[in-house]
C-alpha positions as CSV (number, residue, x, y, z in Angstrom):
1,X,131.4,147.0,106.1
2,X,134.9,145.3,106.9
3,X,136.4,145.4,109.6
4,X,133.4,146.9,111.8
5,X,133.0,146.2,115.3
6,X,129.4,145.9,115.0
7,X,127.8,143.0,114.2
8,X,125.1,143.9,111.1
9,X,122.1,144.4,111.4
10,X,120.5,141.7,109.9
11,X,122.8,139.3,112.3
12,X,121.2,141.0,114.9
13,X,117.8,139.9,113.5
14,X,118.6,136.5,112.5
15,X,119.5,135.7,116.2
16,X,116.9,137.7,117.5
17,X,114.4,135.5,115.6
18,X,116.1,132.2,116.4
19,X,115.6,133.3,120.2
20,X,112.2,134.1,120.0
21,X,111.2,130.3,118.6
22,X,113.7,128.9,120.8
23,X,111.9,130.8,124.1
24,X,115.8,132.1,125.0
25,X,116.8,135.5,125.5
26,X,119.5,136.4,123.1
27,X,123.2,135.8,123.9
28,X,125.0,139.3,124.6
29,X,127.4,140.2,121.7
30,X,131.3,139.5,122.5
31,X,133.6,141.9,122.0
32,X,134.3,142.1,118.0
33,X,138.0,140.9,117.0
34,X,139.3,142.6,114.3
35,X,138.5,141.3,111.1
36,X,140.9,139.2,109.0
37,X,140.5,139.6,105.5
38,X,138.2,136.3,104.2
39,X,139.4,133.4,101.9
40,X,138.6,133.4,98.2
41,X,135.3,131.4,97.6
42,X,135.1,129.6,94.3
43,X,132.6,130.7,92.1
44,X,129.5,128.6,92.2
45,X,128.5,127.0,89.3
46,X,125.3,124.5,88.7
47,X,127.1,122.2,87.2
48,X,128.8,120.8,90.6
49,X,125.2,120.0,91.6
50,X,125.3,116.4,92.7
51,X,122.9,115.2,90.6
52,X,124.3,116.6,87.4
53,X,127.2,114.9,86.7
54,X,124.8,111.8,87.0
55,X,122.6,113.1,84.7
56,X,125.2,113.6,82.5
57,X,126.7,110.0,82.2
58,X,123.5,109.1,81.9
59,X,123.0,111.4,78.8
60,X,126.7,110.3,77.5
61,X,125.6,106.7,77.9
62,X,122.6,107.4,75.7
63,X,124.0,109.2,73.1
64,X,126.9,106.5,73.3
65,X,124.5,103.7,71.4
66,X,122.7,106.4,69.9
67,X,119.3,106.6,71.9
68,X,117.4,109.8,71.9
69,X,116.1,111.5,74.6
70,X,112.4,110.2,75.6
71,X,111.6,113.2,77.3
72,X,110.5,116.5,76.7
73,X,109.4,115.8,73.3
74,X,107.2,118.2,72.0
75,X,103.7,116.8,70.9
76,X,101.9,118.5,68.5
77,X,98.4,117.0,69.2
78,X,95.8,117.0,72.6
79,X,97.0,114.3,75.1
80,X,94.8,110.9,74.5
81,X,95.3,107.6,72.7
82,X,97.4,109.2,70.0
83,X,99.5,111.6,69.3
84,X,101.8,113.2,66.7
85,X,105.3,114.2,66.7
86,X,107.4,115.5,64.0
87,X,104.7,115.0,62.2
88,X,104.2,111.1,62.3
89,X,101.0,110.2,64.1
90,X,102.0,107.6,67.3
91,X,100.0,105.0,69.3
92,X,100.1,106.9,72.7
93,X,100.5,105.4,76.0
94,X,101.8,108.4,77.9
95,X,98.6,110.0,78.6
96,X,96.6,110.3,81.9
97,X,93.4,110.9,79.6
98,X,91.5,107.7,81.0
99,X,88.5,108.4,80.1
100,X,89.2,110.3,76.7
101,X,87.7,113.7,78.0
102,X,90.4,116.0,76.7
103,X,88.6,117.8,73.9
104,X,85.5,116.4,75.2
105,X,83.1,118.7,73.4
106,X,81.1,119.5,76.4
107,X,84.2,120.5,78.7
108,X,85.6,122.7,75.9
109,X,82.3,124.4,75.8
110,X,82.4,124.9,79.6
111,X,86.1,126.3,79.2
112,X,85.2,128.4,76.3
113,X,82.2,129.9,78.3
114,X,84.2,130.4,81.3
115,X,87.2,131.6,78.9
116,X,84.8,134.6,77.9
117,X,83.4,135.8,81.0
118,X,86.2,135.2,83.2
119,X,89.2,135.6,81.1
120,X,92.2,133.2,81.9
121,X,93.5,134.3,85.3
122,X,91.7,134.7,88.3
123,X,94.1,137.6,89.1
124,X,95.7,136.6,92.4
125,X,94.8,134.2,95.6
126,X,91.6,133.8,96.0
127,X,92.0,135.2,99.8
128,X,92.8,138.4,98.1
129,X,90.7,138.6,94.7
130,X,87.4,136.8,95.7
131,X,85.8,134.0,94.6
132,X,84.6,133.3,90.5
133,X,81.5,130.8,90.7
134,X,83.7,128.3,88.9
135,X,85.6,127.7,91.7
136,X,82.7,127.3,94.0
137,X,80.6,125.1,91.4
138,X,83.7,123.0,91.0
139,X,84.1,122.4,94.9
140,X,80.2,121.8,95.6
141,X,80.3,119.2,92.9
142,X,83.5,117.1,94.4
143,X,81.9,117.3,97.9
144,X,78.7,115.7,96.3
145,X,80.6,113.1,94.5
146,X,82.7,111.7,97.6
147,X,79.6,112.5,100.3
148,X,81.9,115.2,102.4
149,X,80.6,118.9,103.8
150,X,83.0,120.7,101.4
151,X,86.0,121.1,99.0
152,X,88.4,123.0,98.2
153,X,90.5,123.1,94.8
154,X,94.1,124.3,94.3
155,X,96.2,124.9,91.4
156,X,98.4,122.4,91.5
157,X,98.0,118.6,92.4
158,X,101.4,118.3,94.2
159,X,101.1,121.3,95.8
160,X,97.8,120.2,97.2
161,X,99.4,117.4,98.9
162,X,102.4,119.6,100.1
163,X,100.7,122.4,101.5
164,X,97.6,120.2,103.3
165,X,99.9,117.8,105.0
166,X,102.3,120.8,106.1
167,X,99.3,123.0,107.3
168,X,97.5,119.7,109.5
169,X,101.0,118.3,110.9
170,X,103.8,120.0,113.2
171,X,106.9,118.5,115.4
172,X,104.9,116.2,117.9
173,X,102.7,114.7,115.3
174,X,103.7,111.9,113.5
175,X,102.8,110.6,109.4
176,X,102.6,106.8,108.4
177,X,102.8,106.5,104.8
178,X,103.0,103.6,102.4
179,X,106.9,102.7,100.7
180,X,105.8,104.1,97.3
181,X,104.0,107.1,98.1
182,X,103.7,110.4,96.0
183,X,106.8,112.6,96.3
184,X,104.4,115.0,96.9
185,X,103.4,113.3,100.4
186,X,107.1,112.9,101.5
187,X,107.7,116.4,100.6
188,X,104.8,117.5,102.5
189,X,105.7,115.3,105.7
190,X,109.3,116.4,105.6
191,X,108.0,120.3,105.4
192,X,105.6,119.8,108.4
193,X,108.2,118.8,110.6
194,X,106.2,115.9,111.8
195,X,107.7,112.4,112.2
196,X,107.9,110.5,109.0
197,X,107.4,106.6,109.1
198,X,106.8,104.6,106.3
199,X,105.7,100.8,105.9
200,X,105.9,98.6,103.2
201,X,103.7,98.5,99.9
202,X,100.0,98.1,101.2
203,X,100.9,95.7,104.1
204,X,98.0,96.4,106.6
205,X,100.0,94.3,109.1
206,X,103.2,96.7,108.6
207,X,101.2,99.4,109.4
208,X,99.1,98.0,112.5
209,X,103.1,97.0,114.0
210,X,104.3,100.7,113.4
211,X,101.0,101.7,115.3
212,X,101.2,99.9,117.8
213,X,104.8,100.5,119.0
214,X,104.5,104.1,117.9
215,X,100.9,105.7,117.8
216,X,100.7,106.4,121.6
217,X,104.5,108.7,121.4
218,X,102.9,111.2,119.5
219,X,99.5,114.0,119.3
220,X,98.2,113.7,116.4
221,X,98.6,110.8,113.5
222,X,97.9,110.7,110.0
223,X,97.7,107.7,107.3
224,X,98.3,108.5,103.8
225,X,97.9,106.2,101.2
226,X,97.2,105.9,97.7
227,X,94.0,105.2,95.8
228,X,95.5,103.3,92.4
229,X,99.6,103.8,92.6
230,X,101.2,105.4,89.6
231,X,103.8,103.4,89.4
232,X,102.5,100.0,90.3
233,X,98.8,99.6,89.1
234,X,97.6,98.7,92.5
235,X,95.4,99.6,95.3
236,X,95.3,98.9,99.2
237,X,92.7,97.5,101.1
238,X,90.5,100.4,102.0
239,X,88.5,98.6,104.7
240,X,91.3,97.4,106.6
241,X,93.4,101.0,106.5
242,X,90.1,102.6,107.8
243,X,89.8,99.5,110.9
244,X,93.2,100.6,111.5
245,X,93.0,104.9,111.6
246,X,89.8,104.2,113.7
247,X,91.7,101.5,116.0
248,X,94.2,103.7,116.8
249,X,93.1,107.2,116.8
250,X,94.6,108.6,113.2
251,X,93.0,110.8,110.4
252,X,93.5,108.6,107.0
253,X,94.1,110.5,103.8
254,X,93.5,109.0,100.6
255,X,95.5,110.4,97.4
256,X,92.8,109.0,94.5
257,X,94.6,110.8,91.8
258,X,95.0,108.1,89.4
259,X,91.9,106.3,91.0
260,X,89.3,108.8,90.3
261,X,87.5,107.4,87.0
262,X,89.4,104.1,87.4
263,X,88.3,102.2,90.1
264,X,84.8,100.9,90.9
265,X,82.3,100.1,88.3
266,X,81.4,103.7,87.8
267,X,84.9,105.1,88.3
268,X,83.8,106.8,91.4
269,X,87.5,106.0,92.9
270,X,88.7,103.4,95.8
271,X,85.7,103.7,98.0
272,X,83.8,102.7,94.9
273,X,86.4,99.8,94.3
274,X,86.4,98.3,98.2
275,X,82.8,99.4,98.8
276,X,83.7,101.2,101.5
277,X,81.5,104.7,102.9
278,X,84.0,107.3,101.6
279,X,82.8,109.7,105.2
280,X,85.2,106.8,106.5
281,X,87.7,108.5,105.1
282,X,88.6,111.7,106.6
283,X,90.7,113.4,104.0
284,X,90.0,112.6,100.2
285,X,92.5,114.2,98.1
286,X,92.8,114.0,94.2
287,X,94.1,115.9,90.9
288,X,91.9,118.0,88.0
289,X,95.0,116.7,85.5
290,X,93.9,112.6,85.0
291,X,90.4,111.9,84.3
292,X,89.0,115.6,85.1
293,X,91.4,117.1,82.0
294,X,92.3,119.8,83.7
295,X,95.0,121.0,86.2
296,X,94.7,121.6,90.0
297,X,94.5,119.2,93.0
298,X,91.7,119.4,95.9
299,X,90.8,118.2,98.9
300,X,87.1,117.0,100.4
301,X,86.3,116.3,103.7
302,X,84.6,117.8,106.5
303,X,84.0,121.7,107.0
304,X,86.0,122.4,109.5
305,X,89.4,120.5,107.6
306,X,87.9,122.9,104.7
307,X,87.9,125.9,106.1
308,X,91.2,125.6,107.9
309,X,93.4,125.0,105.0
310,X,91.4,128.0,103.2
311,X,93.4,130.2,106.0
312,X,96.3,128.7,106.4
313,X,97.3,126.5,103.8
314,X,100.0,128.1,102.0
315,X,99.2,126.5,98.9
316,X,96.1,128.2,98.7
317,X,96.5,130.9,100.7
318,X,99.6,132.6,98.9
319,X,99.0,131.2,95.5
320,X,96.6,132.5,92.8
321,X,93.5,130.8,92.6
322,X,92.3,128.3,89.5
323,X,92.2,129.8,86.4
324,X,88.4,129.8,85.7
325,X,88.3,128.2,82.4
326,X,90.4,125.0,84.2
327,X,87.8,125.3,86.7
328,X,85.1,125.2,84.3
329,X,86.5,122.2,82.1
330,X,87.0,119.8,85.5
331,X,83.5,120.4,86.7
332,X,82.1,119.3,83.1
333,X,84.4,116.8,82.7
334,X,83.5,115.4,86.2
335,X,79.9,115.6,85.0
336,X,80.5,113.6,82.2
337,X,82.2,111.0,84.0
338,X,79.3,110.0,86.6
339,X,76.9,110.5,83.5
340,X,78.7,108.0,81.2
341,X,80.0,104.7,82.7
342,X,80.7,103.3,79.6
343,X,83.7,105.0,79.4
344,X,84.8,103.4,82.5
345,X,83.7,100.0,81.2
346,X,85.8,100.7,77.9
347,X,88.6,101.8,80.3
348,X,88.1,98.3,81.9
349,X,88.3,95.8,79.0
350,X,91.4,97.7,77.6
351,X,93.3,97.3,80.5
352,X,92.7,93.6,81.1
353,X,93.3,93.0,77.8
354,X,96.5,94.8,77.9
355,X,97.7,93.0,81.0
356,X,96.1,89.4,79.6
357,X,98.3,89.9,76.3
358,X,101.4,91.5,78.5
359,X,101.7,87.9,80.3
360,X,100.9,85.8,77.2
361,X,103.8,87.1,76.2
362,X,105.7,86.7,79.1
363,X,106.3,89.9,80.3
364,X,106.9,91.3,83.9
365,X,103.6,93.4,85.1
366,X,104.6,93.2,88.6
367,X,100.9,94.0,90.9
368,X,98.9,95.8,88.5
369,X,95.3,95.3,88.9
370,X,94.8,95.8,85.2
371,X,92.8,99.1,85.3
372,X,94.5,102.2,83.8
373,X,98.2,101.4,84.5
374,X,100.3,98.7,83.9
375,X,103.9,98.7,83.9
376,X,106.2,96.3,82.1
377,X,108.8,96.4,84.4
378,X,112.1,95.7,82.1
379,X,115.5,96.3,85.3
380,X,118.1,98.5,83.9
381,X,117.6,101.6,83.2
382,X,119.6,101.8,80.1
383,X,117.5,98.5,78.8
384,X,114.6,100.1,80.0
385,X,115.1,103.6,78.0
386,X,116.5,101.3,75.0
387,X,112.7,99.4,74.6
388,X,111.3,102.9,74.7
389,X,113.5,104.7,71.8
390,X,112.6,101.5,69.7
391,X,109.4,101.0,70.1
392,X,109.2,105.0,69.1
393,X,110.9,104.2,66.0
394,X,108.1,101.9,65.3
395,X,105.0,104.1,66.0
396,X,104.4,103.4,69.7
397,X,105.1,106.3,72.5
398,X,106.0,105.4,75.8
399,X,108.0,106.8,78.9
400,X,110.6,104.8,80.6
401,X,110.5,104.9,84.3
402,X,114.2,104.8,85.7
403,X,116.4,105.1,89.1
404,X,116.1,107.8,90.8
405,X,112.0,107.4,90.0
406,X,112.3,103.5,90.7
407,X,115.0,101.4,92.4
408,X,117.7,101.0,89.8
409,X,116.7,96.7,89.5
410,X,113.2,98.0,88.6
411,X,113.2,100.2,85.7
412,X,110.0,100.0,83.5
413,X,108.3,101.1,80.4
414,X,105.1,102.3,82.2
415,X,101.7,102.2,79.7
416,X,98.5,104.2,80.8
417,X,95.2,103.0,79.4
418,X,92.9,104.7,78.0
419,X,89.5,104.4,77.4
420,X,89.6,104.9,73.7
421,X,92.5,103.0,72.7
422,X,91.4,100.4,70.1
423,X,92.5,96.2,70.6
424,X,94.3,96.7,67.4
425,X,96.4,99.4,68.6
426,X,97.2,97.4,72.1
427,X,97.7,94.0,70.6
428,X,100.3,95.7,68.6
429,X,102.2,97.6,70.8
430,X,102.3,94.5,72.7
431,X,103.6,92.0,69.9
432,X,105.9,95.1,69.2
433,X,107.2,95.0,72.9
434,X,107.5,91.6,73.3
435,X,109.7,91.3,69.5
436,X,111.9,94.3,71.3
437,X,112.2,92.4,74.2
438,X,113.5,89.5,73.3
439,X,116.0,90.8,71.0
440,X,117.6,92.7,73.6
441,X,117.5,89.9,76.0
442,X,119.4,87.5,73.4
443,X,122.8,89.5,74.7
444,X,124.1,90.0,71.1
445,X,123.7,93.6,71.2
446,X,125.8,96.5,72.1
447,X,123.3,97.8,75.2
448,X,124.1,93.9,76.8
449,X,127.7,94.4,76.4
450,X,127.6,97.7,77.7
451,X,125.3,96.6,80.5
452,X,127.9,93.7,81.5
453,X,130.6,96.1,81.6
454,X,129.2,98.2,84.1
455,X,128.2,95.0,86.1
């Protein structure tokens, strides 16, 4: 009420909490003054959100040469190596369908059998509404496949990185993380509290100089790399990041989200790739969403890691559990994977070729290892979303990569193999690319004077 000598009530309990994680008794309230009547407070509005203006130009710049928005476009055909929209059937390279098991007819089966039993919710978290044997079958069969005690599945893949690395790490602790790590990692670090110190892009001897000057300041330590990076195309060394976690006392987590299916000769991940005992990792952590054509994330590793982010992970803990039929589809699709090799083998030779034709041509592929994802990495963002609305308008769909995603200098067009994508169809979207590219880069055109403008 204005004007009241008291403070309110939930005042009182703000402070009250502060002093109880701050070990200090409360301060005694002052004498009230009377009240003078508050300032006017603009209206807020979420258009004075920092980023938007931003956004804006960049939307004004677009429609300023007449590109059309690459994103959000709705698709009226299952994710793989095409697609249709608007009715016009595209060569698709926006797809995290490696292995061409969306629509697999034995994980539909499975999601249709789970679909009937189960229905399409499990209801609430599984804390509260129990366990479906989905979920269990699911978690068994990832602990199998990486060699761990247990598993345990989540509904979201960032989400599983966010709440595990906030549950394991508190002020005190301290994360070392590669330069181009998740978002989902950062955002975990910074919720945990924990020290946040990042090295640069899979340099072993980075890391081992932020260990040593560092490591012995704080409790507990954690390494968190990636298995094949998203952006890049690339893995680490997995041998020499577990020397180093065992050197100097630190738990290593592996995100193998894009890895999973990709790497090693049977897809099996980076452990398969660097022939490396995946128990020497302690914290495996991957998505249901790539090769598994599902949704979810999870994380393997030993029982006790298991059962303590089961309690107190908030991801799991306060969030429904995996719908059943999602459940169903990754363990089948999982199945499928270890059962048919080929697939990865296809996967293989259509990514080499890719990248072998990408160079010919004389494009920029930066690090990629050829696998599943190769970027073409093209500099300014507004060149960058340029390639991509043309080569749309010639049958080919692929998403640009731009500043904030990448620095600014290193936009891409970023291409995911797949495993059923024919020569034909990469041979041409290269030749189309490469056409594309050199056109813009002859500095006739209105995106190069725009671009030297800004310059």
């Amino acid at each position: 009420m204005t004007g009241s000598t008291k403070p309110s009530g939930g005042r009182e309990a703000l402070a009250g909490f502060v002093a109880a994680r701050l070990g200090k008794a409360p301060a005694r309230p002052t004498a009230a003054r009377p009240a003078s009547t508050p300032a006017l407070v603009p209206a807020q509005d979420f258009e004075s959100l920092p980023g938007y203006k931003e956004l804006k130009l960049q939307r004004s710049a677009a429609e300023l040469i007449g590109l059309g928005n690459p994103f959000f476009r709705v698709h009226d055909a299952k994710a793989g190596a095409t697609t249709r929209i608007d009715g016009e059937t595209l060569i698709n390279f926006s797809s995290y369908d490696y292995l061409g098991l969306n629509g697999h007819p034995e994980v539909t089966a499975a999601a249709q059998e789970a679909l009937m039993a189960f229905g399409t919710s499990a209801s609430a978290s599984r804390v509260v509404a129990g366990e479906r044997p989905g979920h269990l079958a699911l978690e068994r069969a990832l602990a199998a496949h990486y060699g761990t005690e247990a598993c345990v599945a989540m509904v979201s893949g960032h989400a599983t990185n966010v709440a595990t690395i906030a549950a394991l790490m508190e002020p005190g602790d301290v994360i070392y993380h590669d330069a181009l790590i998740h978002n989902s990692v950062v955002t975990g670090a910074q919720l945990s509290g924990a020290q946040r110190r990042s090295f640069q892009h899979n340099d072993l001897s980075a890391l081992e100089a932020l260990l040593h000057a560092t490591r012995h300041e704080h409790r507990r330590a954690l390494i968190v790399i990636e298995g094949l990076y998203s952006m890049d195309g690339d893995a680490p060394d997995l041998a020499g990041f577990v020397a180093l976690k065992e050197r100097y006392g630190a738990w290593l987590m592996v995100d193998d989200a894009h890895g999973l299916g990709v790497l090693g000769r049977n897809g099996h991940g980076l452990h398969e790739h660097c022939d490396v005992d995946p128990r020497s990792v302690d914290i495996w952590m991957g998505t249901l969403s790539k090769t598994l054509s599902s949704c979810g994330g999870y994380i393997a590793g030993c029982a006790p890691l298991v059962e303590y982010l089961k309690c107190t992970a908030g991801g799991f803990v306060y969030s429904v559990g995996l719908s059943p039929p999602l459940a169903a589809a990754a363990t089948a699709s999982l199945a499928v994977m270890r059962r048919e090799p080929e697939r990865v083998e296809r996967l293989r030779r259509n990514g080499s070729l890719f990248l072998a034709e990408a160079r010919s041509r004389g494009l920029d592929t930066g690090t990629s290892l050829g696998l599943a994802v190769v970027p073409v990495i093209i500099g300014d963002s507004l060149k960058a979303v340029t390639l991509s609305d043309r080569l749309f308008k010639r049958g080919i769909n692929v998403q640009p990569i731009i500043h904030p995603a990448v620095p600014e200098r290193s936009s891409r067009l970023r291409f995911f193999m797949t495993s059923e994508h024919t020569p034909e169809q990469i041979r041409t979207s290269i030749a189309a690319l490469a056409d594309e590219v050199e056109e813009l880069n002859r500095g006739g055109s209105l995106v190069e004077r725009l671009i030297a403008r800004r310059s």
